[in-house]
N, CA and C atoms as a LAMMPS dump frame, in Angstrom:
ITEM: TIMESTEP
0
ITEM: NUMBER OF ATOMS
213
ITEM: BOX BOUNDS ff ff ff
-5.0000000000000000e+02 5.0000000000000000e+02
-5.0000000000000000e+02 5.0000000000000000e+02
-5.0000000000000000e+02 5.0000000000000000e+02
ITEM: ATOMS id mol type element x y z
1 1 1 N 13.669 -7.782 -17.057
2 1 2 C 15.008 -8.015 -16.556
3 1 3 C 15.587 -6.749 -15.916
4 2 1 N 15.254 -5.735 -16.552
5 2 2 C 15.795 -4.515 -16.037
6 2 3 C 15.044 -4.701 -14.382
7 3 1 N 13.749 -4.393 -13.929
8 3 2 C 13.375 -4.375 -12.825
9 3 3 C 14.575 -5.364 -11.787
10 4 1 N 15.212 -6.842 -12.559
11 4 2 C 15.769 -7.469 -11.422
12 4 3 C 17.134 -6.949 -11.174
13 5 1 N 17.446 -6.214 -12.426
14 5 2 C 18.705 -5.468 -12.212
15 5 3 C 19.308 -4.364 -11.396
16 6 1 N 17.817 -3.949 -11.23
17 6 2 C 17.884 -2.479 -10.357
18 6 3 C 17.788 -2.827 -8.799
19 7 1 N 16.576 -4.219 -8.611
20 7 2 C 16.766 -4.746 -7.603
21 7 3 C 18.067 -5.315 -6.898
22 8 1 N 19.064 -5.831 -7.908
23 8 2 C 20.272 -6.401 -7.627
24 8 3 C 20.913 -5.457 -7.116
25 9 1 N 21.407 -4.302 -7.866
26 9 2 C 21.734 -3.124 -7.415
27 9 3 C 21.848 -2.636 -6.132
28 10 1 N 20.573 -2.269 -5.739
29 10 2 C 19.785 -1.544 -4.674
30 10 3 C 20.184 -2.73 -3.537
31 11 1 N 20.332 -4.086 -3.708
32 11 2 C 20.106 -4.897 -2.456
33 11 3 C 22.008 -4.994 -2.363
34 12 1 N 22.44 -4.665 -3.729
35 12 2 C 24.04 -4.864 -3.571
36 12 3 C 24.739 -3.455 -2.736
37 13 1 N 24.311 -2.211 -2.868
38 13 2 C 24.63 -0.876 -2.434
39 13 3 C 24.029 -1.289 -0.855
40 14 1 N 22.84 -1.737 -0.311
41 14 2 C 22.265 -2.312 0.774
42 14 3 C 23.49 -2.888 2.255
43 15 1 N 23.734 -4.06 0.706
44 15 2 C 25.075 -4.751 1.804
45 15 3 C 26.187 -4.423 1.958
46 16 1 N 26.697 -2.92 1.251
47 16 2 C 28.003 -2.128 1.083
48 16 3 C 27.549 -1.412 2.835
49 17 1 N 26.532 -0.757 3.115
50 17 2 C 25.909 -0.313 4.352
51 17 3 C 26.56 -0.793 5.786
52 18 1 N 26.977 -0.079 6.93
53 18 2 C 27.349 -0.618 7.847
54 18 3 C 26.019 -1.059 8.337
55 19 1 N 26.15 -1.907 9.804
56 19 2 C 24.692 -2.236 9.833
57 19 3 C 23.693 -1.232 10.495
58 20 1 N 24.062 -0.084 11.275
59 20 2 C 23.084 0.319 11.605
60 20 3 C 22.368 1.508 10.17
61 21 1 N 23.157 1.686 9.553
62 21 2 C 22.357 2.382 7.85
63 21 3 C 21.765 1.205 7.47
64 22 1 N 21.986 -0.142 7.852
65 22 2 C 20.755 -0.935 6.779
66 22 3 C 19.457 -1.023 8.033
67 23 1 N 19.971 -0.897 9.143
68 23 2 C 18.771 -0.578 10.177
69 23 3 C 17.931 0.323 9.818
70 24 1 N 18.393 1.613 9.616
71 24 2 C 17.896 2.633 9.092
72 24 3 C 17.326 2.594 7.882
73 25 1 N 17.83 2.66 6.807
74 25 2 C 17.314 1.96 5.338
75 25 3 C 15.591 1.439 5.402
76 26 1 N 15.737 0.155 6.4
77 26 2 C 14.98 -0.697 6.873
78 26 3 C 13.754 0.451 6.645
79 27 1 N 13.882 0.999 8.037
80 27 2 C 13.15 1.579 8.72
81 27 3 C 12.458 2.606 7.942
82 28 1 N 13.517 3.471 7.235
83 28 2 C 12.604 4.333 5.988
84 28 3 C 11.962 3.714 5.077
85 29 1 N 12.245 2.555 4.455
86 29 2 C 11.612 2.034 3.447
87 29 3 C 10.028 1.363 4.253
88 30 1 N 10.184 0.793 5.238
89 30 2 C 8.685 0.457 6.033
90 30 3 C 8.055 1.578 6.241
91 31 1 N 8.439 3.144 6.707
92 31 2 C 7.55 3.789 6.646
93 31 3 C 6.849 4.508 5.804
94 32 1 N 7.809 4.445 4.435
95 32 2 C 7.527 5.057 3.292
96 32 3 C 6.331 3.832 2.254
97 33 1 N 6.697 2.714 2.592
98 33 2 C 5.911 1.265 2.752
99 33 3 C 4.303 1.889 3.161
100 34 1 N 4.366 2.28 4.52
101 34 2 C 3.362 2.264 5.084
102 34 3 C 2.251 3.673 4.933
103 35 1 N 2.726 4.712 4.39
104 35 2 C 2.39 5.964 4.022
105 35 3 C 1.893 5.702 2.348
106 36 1 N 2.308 4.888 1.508
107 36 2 C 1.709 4.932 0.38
108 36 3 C 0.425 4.125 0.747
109 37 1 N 0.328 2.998 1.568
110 37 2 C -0.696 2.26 2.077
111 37 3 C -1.933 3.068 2.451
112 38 1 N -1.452 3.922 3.684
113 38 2 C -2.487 5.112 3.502
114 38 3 C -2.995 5.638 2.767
115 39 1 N -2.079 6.439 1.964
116 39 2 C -2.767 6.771 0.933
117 39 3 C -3.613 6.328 -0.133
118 40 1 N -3.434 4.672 -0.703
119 40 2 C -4.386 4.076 -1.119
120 40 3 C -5.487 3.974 -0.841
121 41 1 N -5.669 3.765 0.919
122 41 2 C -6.419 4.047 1.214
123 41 3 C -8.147 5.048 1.245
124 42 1 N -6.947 6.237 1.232
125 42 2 C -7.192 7.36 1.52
126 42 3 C -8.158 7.535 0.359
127 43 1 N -7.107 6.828 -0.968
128 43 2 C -7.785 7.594 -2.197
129 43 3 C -9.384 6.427 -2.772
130 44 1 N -9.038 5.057 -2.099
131 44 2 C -10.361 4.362 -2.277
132 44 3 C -11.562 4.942 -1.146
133 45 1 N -11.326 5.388 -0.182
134 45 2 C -12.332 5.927 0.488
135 45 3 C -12.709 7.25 -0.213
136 46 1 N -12.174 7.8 -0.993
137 46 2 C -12.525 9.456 -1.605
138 46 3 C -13.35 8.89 -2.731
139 47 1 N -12.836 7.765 -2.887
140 47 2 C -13.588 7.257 -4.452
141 47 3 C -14.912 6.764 -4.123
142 48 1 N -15.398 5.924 -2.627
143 48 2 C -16.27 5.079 -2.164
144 48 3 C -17.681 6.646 -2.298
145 49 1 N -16.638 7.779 -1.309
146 49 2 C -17.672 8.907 -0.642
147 49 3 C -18.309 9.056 -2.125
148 50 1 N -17.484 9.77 -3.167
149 50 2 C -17.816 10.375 -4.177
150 50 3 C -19.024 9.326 -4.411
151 51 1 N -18.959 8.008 -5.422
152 51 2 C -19.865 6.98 -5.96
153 51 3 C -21.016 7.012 -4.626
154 52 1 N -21.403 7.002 -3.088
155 52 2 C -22.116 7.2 -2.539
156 52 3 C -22.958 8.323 -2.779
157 53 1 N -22.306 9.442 -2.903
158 53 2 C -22.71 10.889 -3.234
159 53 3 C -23.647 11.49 -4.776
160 54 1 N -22.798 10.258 -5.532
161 54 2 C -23.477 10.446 -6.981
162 54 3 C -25.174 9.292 -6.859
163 55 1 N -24.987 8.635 -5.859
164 55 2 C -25.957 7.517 -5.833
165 55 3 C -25.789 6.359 -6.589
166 56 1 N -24.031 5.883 -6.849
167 56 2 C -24.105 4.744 -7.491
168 56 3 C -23.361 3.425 -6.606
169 57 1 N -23.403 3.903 -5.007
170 57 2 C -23.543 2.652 -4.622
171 57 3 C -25.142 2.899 -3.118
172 58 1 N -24.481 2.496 -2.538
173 58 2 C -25.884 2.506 -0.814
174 58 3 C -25.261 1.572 0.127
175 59 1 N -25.233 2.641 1.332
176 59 2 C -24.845 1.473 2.594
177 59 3 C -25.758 0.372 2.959
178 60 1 N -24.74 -0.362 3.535
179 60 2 C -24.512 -1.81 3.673
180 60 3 C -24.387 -1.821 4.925
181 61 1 N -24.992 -3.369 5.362
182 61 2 C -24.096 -3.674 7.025
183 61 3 C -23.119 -4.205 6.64
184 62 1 N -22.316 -5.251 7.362
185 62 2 C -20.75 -6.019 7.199
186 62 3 C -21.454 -6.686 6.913
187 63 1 N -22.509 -7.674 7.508
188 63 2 C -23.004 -8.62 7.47
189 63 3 C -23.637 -9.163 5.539
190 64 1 N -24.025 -7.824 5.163
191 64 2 C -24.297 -7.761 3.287
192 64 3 C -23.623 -7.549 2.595
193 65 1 N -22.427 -7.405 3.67
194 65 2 C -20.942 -7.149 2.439
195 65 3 C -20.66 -8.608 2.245
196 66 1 N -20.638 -8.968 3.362
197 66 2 C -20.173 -10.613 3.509
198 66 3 C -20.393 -11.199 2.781
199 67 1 N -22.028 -11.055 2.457
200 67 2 C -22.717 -11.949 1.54
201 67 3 C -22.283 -11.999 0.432
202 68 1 N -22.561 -10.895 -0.424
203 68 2 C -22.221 -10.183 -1.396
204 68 3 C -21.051 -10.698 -1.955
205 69 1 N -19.655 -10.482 -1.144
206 69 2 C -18.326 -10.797 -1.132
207 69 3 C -18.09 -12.391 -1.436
208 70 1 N -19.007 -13.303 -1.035
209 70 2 C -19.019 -15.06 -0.823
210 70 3 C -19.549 -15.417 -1.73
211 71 1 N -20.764 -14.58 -2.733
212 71 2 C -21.964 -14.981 -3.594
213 71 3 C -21.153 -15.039 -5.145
């Protein structure tokens, strides 16, 4: 309940906003959105190299991921 409270909050302080600060708002929260994305990224590819490196996985085409992925 707490999480929906804070949400209530945050979306109530939101609509106190003239509109171009909720434009803005917007806009930081998508890029800050989109920078943790990266970084997930970032950090499953560091994880992929490493497990390649130790020899506990081996490249693949797309085509054996596919499989793999469907099986």
């Amino acid at each position: 309940m707490i999480k929906n409270t804070a949400f209530a909050e945050a979306l109530d302080a939101a609509e106190h906003l003239d509109p171009d600060a909720q434009v803005e708002l917007i806009a930081v929260l998508n890029r800050r959105l989109a920078e943790r994305g990266r970084e997930r990224i970032a950090a499953t590819v560091e994880q992929a190299r490493r497990e390649f490196a130790s020899g506990q996985s081996k490249p693949m085409t797309a085509a054996e991921i596919v499989r793999e992925a469907v099986s």
